[in-house]
C-alpha positions as CSV (number, residue, x, y, z in Angstrom):
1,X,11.5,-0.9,-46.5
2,X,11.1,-1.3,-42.3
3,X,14.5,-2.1,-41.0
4,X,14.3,-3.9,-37.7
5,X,17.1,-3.0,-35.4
6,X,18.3,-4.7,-32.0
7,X,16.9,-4.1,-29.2
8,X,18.4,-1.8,-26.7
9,X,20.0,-3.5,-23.9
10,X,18.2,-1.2,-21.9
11,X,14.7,-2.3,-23.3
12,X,15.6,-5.8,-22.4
13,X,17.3,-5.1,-18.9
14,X,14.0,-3.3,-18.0
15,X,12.0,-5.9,-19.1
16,X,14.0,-8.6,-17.0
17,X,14.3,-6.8,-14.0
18,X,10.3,-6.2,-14.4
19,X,10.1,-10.0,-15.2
20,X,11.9,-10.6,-11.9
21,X,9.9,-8.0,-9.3
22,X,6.7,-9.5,-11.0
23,X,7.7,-13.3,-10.4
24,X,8.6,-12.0,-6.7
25,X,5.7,-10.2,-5.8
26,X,3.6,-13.2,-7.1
27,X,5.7,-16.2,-5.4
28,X,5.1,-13.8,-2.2
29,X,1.7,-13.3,-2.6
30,X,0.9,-16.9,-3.4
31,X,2.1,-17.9,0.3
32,X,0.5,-14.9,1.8
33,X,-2.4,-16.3,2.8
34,X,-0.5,-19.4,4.9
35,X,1.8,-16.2,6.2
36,X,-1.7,-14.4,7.5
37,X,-3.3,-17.2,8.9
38,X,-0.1,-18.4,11.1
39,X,0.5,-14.7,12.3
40,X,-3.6,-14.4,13.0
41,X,-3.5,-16.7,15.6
42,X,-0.9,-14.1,17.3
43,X,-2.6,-11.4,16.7
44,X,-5.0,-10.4,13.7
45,X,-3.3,-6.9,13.7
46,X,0.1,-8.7,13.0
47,X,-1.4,-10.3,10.0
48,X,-2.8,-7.3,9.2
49,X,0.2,-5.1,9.1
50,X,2.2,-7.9,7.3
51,X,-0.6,-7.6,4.7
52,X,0.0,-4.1,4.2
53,X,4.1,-4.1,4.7
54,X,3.3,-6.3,1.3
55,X,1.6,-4.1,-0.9
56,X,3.3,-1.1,0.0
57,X,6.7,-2.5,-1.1
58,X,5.3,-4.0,-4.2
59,X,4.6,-0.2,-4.9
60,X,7.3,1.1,-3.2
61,X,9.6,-1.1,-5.8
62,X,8.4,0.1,-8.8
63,X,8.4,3.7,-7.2
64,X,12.4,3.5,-6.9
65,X,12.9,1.8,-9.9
66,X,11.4,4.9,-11.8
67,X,12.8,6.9,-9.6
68,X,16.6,5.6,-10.4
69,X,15.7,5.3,-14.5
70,X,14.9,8.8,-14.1
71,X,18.1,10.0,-12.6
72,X,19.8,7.6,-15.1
73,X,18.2,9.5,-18.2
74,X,19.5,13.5,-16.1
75,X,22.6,11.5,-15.8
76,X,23.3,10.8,-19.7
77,X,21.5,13.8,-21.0
């Protein structure tokens, strides 16, 4: 007999809060192009950097995220 049990709150609070950054990153990435092309006619660095400033933090997320779980698990251990 397989006895289903809740999920953990945890589980699904990870799963939102992934949900969320995900949703984020893709709204911002969907106007990236318009973002690029207006700051190009500055200066194609400019669009350039921005470009880069917007991967990086889509990392750079995820890498504090992980970061904080894993002083959350020390924490109740």
């Amino acid at each position: 007999m397989v006895v289903v049990s809740e999920p953990s709150s945890s589980g699904r609070s990870a799963a939102i809060a992934a949900a969320i950054i995900l949703g984020g990153t893709g709204l911002v990435f969907y106007f990236m192009p318009a973002m690029m092309m207006a700051l190009s006619e500055i200066s194609p660095w400019l669009s350039y950097a921005l470009a880069i400033a917007f991967v990086l933090a889509f990392f750079a997320v995820f890498w504090l995220r992980s970061k904080r779980q894993s002083r959350d698990s020390d924490a109740n251990e």
